[in-house]
N, C-alpha and C positions, 0 to 999 in steps of 0.2 A: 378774727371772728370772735366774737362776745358769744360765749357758752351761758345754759342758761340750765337749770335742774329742777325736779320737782322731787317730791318724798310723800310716802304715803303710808299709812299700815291697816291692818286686818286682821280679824280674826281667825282662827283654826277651823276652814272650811269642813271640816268632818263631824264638825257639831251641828251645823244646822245638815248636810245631806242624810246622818243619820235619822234625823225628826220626821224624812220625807216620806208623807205616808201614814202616820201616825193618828194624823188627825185630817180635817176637810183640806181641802187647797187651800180654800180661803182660810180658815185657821192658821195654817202655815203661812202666808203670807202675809196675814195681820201680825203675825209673833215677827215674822222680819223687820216688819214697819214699824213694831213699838219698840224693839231695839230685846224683845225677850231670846228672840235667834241670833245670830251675826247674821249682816249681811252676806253675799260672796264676793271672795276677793276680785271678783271683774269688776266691782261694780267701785270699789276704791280705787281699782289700776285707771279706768275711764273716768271716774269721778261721776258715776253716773247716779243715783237714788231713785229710787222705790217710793213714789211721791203719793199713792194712793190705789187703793186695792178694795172692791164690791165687786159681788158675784156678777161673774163673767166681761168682768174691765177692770183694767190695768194701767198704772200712770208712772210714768220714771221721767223723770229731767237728768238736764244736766245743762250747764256754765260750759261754751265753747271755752277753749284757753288753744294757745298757741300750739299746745304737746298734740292738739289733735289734726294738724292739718297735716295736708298732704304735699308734694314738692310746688304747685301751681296758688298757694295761699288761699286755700280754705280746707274745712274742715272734710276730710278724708270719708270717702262714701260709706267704708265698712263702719263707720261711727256711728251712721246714720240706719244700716243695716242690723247694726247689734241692738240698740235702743228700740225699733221697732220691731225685731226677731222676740226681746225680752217684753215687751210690751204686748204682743199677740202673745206670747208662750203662757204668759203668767195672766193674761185673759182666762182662757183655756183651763192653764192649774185651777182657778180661784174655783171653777164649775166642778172638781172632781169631788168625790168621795173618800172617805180615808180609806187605805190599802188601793188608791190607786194612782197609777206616774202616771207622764207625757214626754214625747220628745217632740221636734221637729222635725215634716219629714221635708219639708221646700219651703223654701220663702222665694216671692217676686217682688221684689224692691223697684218702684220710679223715682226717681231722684228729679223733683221737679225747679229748684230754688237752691241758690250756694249759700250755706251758712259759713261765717266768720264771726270773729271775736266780736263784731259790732253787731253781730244778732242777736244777742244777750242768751238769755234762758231760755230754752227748746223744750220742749216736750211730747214723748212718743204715747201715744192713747190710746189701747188698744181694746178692742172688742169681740167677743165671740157674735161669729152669722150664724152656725148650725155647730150644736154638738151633735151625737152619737155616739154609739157604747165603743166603737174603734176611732169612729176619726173624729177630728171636729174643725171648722174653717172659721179663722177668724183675720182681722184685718186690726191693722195700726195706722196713724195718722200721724207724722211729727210739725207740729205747730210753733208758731214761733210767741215771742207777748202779744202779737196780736193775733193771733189765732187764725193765720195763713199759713195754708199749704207747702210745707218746703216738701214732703216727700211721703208716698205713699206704699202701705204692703198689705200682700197677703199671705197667709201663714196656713199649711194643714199641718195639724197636731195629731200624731198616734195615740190612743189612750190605751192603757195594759193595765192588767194586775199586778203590783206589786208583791213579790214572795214573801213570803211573811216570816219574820224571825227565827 
């Protein structure tokens, strides 16, 4: 069997989670995109990017490659769960105010379309439906170049106060 490797690197995730909170969501998010933060190392281990970022939408891609399928040749669902988990989450972030987080508290993933290497570039697009001072609901889309449905989510986000230094 023909082995086959891939190689990647990143920056010191403790630089950009320090900043979180500092400034607006969107703020932060923009500093990710212009390359003034690192990004997070998930997002070099998946190969995933941070494609574009306005208050309360969120856009990441990613290039299927072969490291992301699953034993049955395609691309592995949780692929498709992360990209659209990061896609509503950072909808969400882009709405908040500085001194304050979000996590996830559920995601519902449909997995409607198999992506494989021959799907080219995907992209998960996410949008805020309703914020709130605690929760907020919002929804991802992963699209393919032509802007059909491979698979859909919805996301509730916690929103807190962040402690302050």
């Amino acid at each position: 069997m023909e082995r086959r490797s891939r190689t990647y690197d990143w920056q010191d995730p403790a630089v950009t989670a320090a900043a979180v909170g500092r400034a607006s969501g969107l703020e932060f998010l923009r500093d990710i995109l212009a390359g003034r933060l690192p990004a997070p190392p998930v997002a070099a281990t998946l190969g995933m990017d941070l494609e574009e970022v306005d208050h309360g939408h969120a856009v990441f891609s990613l290039v299927p490659g072969e490291e992301h399928y699953n034993p049955i040749g395609s691309v592995h669902g949780g692929m498709y769960a992360t990209m659209l988990d990061s896609a509503a989450g950072c909808a969400v972030q882009s709405t908040l105010p500085p001194g304050t987080g979000y996590t996830s508290v559920d995601i519902a993933v449909k997995f409607l379309r198999p992506v494989t290497v021959d799907t080219g570039k995907v992209r998960a697009v996410g949008s805020v439906l309703s914020g709130g001072r605690r929760t907020a609901l919002a929804e991802a889309r992963l699209l393919d170049g032509s802007d059909r449905l491979l698979a859909h989510a919805t996301s509730t986000c916690m929103i807190f106060p962040l402690p302050t230094p």
